[in-house]
C-alpha positions as CSV (number, residue, x, y, z in Angstrom):
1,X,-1.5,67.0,43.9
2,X,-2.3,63.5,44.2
3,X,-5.5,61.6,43.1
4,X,-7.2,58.8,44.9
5,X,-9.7,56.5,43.3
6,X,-13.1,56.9,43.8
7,X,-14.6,54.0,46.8
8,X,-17.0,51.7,44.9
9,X,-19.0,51.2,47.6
10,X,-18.0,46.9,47.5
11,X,-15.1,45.9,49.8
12,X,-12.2,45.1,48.1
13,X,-10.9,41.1,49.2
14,X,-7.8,41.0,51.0
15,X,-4.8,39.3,48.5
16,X,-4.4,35.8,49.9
17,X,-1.4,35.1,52.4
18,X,1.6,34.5,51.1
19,X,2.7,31.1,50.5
20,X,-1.1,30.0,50.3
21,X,-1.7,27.6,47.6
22,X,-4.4,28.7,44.6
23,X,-7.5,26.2,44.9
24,X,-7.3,23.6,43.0
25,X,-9.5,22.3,40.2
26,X,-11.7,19.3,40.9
27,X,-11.0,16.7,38.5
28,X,-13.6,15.0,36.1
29,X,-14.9,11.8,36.9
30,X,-13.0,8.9,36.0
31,X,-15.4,8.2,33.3
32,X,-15.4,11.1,31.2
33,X,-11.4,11.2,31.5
34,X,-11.5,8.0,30.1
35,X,-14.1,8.7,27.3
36,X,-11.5,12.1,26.3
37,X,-8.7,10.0,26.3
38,X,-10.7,7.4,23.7
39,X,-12.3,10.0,21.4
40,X,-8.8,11.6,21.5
41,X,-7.1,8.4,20.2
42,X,-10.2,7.4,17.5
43,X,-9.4,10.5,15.9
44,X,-5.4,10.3,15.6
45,X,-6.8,6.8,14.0
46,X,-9.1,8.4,11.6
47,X,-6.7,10.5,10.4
48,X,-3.7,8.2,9.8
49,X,-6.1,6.0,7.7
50,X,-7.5,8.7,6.2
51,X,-3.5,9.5,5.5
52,X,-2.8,6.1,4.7
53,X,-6.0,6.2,1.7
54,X,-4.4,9.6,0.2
55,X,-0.6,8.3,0.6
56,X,-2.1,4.8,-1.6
57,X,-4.1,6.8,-4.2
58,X,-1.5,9.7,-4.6
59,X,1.5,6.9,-5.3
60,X,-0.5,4.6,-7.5
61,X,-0.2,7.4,-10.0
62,X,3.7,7.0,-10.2
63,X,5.2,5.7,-12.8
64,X,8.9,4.7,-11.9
65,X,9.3,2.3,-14.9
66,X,12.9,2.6,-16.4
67,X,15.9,-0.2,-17.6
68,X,16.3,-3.0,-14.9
69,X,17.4,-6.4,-14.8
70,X,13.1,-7.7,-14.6
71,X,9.9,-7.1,-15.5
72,X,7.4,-8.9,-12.0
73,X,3.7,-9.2,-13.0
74,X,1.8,-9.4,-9.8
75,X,-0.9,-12.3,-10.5
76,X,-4.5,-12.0,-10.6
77,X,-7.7,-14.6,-11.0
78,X,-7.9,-16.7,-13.9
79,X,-10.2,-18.7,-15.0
80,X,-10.1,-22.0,-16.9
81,X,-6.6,-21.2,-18.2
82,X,-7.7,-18.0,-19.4
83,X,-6.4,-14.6,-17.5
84,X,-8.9,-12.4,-16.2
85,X,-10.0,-9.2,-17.3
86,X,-7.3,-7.7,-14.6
87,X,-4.6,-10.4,-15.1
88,X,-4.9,-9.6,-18.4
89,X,-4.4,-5.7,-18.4
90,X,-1.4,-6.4,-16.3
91,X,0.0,-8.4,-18.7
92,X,-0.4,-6.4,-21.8
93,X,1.4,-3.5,-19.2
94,X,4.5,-6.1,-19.0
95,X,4.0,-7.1,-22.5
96,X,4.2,-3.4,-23.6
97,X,7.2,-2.5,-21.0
98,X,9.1,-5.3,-22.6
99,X,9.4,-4.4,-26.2
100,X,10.2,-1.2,-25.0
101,X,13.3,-2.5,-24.1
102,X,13.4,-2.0,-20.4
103,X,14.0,-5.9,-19.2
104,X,15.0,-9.0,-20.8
105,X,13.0,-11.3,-18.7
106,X,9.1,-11.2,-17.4
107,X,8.7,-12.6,-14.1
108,X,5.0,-14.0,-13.7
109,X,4.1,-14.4,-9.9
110,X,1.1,-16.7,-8.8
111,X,0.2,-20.5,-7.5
112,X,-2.9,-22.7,-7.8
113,X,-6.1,-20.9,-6.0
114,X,-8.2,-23.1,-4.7
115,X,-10.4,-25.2,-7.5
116,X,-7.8,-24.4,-10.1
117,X,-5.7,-26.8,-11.6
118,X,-3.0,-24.3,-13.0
119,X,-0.9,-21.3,-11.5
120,X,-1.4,-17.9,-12.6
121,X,1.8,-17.6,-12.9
122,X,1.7,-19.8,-16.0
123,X,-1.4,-19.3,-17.4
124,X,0.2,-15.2,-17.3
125,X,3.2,-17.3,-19.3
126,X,1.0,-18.8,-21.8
127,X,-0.7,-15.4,-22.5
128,X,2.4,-13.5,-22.9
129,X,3.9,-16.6,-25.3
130,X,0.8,-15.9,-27.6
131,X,1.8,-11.9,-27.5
132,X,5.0,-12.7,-29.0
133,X,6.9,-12.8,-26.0
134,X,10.0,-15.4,-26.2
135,X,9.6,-18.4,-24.1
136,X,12.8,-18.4,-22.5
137,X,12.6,-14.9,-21.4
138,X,9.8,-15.6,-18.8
139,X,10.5,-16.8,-15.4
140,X,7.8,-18.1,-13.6
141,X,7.3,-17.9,-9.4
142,X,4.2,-20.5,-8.9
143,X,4.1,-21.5,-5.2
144,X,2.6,-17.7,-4.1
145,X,-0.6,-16.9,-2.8
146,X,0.1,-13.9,-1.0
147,X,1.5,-10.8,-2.3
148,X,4.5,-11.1,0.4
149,X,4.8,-14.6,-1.0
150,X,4.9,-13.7,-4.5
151,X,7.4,-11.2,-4.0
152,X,9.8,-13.7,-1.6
153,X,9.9,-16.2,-4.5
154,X,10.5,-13.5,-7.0
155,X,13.4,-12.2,-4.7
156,X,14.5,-16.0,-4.6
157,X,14.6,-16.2,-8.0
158,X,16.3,-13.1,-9.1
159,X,19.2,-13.8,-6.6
160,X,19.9,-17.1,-7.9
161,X,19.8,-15.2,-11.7
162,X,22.3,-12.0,-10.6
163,X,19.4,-9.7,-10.7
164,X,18.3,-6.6,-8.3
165,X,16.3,-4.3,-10.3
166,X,12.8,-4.7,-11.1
167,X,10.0,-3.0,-12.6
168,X,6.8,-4.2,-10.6
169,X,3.5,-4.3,-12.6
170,X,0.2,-4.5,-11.3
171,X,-3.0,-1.7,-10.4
172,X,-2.4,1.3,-8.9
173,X,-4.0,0.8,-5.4
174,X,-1.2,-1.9,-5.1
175,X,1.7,0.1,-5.7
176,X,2.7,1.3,-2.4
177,X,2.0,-2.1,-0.9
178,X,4.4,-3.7,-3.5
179,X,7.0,-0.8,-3.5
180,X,7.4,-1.0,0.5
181,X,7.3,-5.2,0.0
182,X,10.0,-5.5,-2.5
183,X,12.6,-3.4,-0.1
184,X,11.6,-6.0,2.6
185,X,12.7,-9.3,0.5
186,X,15.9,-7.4,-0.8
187,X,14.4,-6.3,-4.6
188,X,15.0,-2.3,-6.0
189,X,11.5,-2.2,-7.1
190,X,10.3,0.4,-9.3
191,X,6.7,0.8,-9.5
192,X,4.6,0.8,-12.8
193,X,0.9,0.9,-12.7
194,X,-1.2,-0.6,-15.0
195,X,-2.8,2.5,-17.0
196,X,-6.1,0.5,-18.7
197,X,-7.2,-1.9,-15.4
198,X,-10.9,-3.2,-15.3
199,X,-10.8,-1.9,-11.6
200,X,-9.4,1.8,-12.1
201,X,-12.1,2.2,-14.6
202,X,-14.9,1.3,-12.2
203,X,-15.0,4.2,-9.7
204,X,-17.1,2.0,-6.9
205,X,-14.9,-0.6,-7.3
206,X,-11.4,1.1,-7.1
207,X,-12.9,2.4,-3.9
208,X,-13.6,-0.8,-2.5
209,X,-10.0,-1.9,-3.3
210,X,-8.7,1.3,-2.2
211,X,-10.4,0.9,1.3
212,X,-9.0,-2.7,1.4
213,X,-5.7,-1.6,0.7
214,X,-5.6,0.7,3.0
215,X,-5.5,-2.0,5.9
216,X,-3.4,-4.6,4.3
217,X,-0.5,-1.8,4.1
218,X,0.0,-1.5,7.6
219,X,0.3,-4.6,8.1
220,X,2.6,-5.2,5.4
221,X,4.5,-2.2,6.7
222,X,4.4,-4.1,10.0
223,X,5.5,-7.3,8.6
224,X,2.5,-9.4,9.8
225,X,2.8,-11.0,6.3
């Protein structure tokens, strides 16, 4: 015996013809699509900086430091002839890596900023003289400004030597920067951080450094400069 459903009482809509199209949504006005679209794309950029900050943090904490043909100290401000408080840190890094045995020769990067009358690079070569470093086992690149033209002079002067390999030194927000850099000019850099820098110990002002780094590496990675 058969059952039959119970009428409800409402009448039931016929199904649509066949071959009848489903009605279609009405679409947003121009405006908002526009405004989607744009919040859409600020957040894929907040979160590749916010990517980029973790990837610059995360590597400055590598140390890759091992035998190579150089030892390149990335220059910093000095002031009357006398290295700064950061130049300085670097320094005793390269100073350190040397009698260690992993280079024979400490390249010091940096020109004449403007009101100086002396590169970094060899006021970074007078320091490491007085540390007991050999004179003739310092190169010196002086014509940079830039990190990019730092590290093209370096490359300059380490093909012209035979060399390939080099241990970079400098702080830790700069290490990605540098690594990424030194493939473009044609160097095997290995990164080494400086473990005692003025900057890393200053929590507000590795930030601020950390911040800036974080849009001068895409443009390095870019090759802007």
């Amino acid at each position: 015996m058969s059952t039959r459903p119970e009428p409800t009482g409402a009448p039931v809509p016929p199904p649509p013809p066949s071959g009848t199209a489903a009605p279609r949504t009405a679409k947003r006005p121009l405006p908002l699509r526009i405004a989607n679209y744009a919040l859409r794309f600020l957040i894929l950029v907040v979160a590749l900086w916010a990517l980029t900050v973790a990837a610059i943090h995360l590597y400055g904490r590598r140390d890759e430091a091992r035998r190579v043909d150089a030892i390149v100290v990335l220059g910093a401000a000095q002031y009357d002839g006398r290295p700064s408080p950061v130049l300085r840190a670097r320094l005793d890094h390269a100073v350190a890596l040397h009698r260690r045995g992993l280079a024979p020769v400490i390249i010091m990067t940096g020109g004449v900023g403007p009101g100086d009358t002396v590169s970094e690079a060899v006021v970074s070569q007078r320091y490491a003289v007085r540390q007991g470093i050999p004179r003739d086992a310092i190169l010196t690149e002086r014509e940079g400004l830039t990190t990019l033209e730092s590290m093209t002079g370096v490359a300059g002067l380490m093909r012209g030597r035979g060399m390939s390999r080099a241990v970079l030194v400098s702080d830790p927000f700069h290490m990605l920067r540098l690594k990424l850099l030194s493939l473009r000019v044609g160097i095997r850099g290995f990164t080494s951080p400086t473990p005692d820098s003025p900057i890393s110990r200053n929590r507000a002002q590795e930030r601020r450094f950390l911040i800036r780094e974080s849009f001068g590496l895409p443009v390095a990675v870019l090759g802007i400069r």
